[in-house]
N, C-alpha and C positions, 0 to 999 in steps of 0.2 A: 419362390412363388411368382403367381404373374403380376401381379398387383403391388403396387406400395403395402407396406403393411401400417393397419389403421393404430393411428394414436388415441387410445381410450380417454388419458389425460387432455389431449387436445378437445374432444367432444364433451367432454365438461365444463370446458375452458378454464383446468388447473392446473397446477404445475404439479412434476412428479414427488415433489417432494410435501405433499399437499398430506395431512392429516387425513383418517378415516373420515372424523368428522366434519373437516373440512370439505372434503369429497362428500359427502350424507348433504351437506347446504346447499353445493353446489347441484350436486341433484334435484333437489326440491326446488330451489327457485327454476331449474327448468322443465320441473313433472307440472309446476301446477299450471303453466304458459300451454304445454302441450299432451297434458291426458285427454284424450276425445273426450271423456265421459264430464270434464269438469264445469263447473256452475262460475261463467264469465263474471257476476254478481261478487263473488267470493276473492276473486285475483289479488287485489288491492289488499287483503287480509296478509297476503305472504310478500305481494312484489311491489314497494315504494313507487307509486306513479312516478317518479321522476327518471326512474327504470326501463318504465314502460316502451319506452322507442330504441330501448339499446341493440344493437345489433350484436351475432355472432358471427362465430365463421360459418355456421349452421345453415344461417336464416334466407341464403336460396335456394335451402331444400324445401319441400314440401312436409306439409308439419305430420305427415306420417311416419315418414320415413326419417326425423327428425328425434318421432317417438320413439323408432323403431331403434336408435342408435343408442341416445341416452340410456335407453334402459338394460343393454347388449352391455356397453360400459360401465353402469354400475356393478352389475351383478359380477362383472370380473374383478373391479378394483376393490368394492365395499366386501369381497372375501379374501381374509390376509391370504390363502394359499392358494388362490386362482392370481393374484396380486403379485407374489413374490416368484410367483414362473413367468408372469407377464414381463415381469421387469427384469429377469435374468436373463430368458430364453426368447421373450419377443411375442408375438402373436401365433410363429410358427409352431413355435413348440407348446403352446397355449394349445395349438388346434390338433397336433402331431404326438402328444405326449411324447415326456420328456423321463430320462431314467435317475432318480435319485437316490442320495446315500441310502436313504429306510424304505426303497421299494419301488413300483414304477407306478407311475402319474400317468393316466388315461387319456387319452384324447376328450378334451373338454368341449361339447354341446351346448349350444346356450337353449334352453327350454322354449324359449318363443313367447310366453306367456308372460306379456308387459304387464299387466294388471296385476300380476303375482308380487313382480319387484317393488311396484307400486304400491300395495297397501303393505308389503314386510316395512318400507321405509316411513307409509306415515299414519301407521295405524295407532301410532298416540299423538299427532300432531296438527294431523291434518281431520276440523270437524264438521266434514261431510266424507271422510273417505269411507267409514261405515255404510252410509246413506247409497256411497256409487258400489261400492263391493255388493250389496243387497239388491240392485236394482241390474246391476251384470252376470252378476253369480249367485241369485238367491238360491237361500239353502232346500235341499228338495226333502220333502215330507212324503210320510207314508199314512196311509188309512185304511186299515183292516179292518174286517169283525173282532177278528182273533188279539188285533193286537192296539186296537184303538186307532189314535193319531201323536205321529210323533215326529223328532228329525231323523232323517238316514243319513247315520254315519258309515264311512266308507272301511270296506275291511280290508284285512292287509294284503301287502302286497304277495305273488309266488314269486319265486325266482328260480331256474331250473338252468343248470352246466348243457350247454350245445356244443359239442366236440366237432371240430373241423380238420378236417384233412390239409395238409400245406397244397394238395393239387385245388383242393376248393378255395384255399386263399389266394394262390397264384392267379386263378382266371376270375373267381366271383360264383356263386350259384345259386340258385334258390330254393330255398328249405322250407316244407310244408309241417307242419308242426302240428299234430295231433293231439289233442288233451281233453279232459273229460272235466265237465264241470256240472253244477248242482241249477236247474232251469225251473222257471214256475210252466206249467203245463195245463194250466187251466185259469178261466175270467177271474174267479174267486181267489188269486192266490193263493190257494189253500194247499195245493200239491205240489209238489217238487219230484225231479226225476233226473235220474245222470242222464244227460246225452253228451254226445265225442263233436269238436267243434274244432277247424281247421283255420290255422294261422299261419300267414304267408311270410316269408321271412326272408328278407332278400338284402346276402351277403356282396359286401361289394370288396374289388378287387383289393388284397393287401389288408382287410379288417385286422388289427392285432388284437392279440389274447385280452381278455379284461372288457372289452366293450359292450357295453348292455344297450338289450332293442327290445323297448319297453311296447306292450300292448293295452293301453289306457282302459281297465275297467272293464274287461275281457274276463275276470274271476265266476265264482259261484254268484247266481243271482239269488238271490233272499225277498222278501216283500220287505223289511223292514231294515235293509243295508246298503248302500252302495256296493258294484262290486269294486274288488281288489285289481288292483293292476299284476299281468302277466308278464315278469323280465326272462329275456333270456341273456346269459352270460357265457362270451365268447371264450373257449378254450382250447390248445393245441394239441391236436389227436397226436401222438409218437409216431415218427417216420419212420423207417427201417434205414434212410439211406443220410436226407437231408435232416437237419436241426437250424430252426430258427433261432435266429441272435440278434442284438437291439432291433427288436421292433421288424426290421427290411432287409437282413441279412441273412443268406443261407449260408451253412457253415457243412462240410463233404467231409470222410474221413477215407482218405485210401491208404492201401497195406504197400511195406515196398518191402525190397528184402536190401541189405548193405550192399549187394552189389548194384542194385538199380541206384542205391543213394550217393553214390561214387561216380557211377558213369552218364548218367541221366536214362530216360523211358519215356515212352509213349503211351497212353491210357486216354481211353474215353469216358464221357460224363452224360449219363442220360438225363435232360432236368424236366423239372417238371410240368413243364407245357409239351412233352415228348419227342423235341428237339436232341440233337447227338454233336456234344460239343468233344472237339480231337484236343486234349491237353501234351503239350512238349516240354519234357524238362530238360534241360540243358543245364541248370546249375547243380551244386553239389547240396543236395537236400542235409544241411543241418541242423540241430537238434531245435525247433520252434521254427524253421521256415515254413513261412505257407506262399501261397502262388493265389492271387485276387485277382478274379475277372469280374472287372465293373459292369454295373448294371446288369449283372445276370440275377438277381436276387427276387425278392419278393414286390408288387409294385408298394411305391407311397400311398398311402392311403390316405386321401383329403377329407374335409370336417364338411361337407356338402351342407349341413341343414343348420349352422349356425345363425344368420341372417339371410331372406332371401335374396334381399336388395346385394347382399357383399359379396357372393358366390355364385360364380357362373354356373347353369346346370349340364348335365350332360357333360361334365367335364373331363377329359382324356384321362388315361392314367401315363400319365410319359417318365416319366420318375422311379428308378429301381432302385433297390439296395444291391450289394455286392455276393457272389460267389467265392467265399473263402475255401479254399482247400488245403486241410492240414494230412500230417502224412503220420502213418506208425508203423515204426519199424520193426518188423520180424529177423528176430534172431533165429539160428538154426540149435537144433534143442540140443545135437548129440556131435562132438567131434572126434572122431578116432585117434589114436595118436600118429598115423600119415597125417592126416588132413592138418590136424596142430600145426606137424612140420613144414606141410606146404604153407599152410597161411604166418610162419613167422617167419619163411624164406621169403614169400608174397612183400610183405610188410619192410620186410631187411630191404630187397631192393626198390621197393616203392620211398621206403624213406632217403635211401643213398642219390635217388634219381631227385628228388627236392634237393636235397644237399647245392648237386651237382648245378638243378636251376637254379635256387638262389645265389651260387658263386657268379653265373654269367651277366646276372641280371646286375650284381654291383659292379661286376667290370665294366658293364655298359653304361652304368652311370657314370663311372670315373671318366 
């Protein structure tokens, strides 16, 4: 990465070895110093004035971007399993997803939504967070003829599989996404009608399988519901040529026959940015060799939208996985009984000829 990678435990000011709950305290004494929305009257209720002037490592940031970190931090430490990738795998793999024994771990997104983390942690503790919840995010109401006055609850979410091409992962592309949903069509509420509604969707280079690109409340509209949120979930369309492997690797299969796997060949590799790469073998292809050309693979794909303050925008993609080529040998289906005898004459002097080199090679040693 270009950057140090940031200590979560530092911006708490805990050690890694620190209880959940001990991290849950350590949060709180610095959500209620710096939630925007909090009542300065109140402070004294969670933070002993004799506290009051302590300093962090924090404290010549700006108390936004201050917010902005603390709560980036809890939301990965206060979940054992955002927690236990951090502390094995680093930040990288936190943001890169990481492959585990029961399956593979997604590129983790931190949602952005401080107020969220904020009231999960003190909404039995803290007695005004109701008060600020209701005054940031009050709940929205509906009032019909038809249906009175009520709360609108939000409906569920869709989720829909988007197949991607490995040439649309290699460069990036954008996908306009068609869908039909339920719209009120008139003042009164009272009608509803499908109409087709177009969502922009924009694939960045190296996205891997599994990643969802959520459309906030984009569903059916109702008078009396919130809508549902729209995901799409990335998936890898089958190649004819290339197969993706961890995540940034392409993996190539070519045919050889036993004699190219003896003598060595020449072949080329169309990839898929339409480039012509000249492959030379020279060694003796046995059973499991493969032949890796770095950085020819799929790009890294970076976590761009975690914090904005932490990630540069518009950032390169300079970072490939590798080009694996493995080989499979063709055997010949039918041998005559000539051809037998040429090939265990072949064989007879091919083997006497090693004989003969390893006799000279120890003479040379002596």
């Amino acid at each position: 990465m270009n950057r140090p990678e940031l200590d979560y435990y530092a911006v708490l000011d805990m050690p890694r070895t620190a209880t959940k709950e001990q991290l849950s305290l350590a949060y709180r004494r610095l959500a209620v110093r710096l939630c925007p929305h909090r009542d300065r009257r109140y402070e004294q209720d969670f933070v002993p004035l004799a506290q009051e002037g302590k300093l962090t490592h924090l404290s010549p940031m700006g108390e936004a971007k201050q917010w902005a970190y603390i709560n980036m931090a809890f939301d990965v430490l206060g979940n054992e399993l955002y927690r236990a990738i951090y502390d094995r795998y680093g930040e990288a793999g936190l943001f890169e997803g990481v492959i585990l024994p029961n399956g593979y771990f997604p590129p983790y997104q931190y949602h952005g939504d401080h107020m969220r983390v904020y009231e999960q942690v003190f909404s039995s503790y803290s007695p005004y967070a109701n008060v600020i919840d209701a005054v940031t995010n009050p709940p929205s109401l509906y009032a019909t003829r038809e249906h009175g006055i009520g709360v609108r609850h939000k409906d569920a979410s869709t989720e829909r599989i988007i197949h991607l091409s490995l040439e649309e992962v290699r460069t990036g592309c954008v996908k306009l996404m068609h869908v039909w949903r339920q719209e009120i069509v008139d003042a009164k509420e009272s009608r509803l009608e499908k109409r087709k509604h177009t969502l922009k969707l924009i694939i960045q280079p190296g996205t891997t399988a599994g990643t969802r690109y959520c459309f906030k409340e984009e569903g059916d509209r109702y008078p009396t519901t919130i809508p549902g949120d729209i995901i799409f979930i990335v998936a890898d369309k089958p190649h004819p040529q290339f197969e993706r492997r961890n995540m940034h690797d392409l993996v190539y299969r070519y045919n050889i026959s036993i004699c190219q796997a003896l003598t060595g060949f020449i072949f080329y590799v169309h990839t898929l940015d339409k480039r012509q790469l000249k492959i030379v073998i020279t060694d003796v292809v046995q059973p499991g060799y493969q032949k890796i050309l770095p950085l020819e693979g799929l790009p890294k794909c970076r976590n761009l939208d975690a914090v904005a303050a932490l990630k540069p925008a518009k950032k390169k993609f300079d970072e490939f996985g590798d080009l694996i080529i493995e080989f499979n040998y063709i055997f010949p289906k039918y041998l005559t009984p000539g051809m037998k005898a040429m090939t265990r004459e072949f064989f007879g002097e091919f083997r006497k000829s090693e004989l003969e080199l390893e006799r000279e090679e120890k003479k040379q040693m002596q």
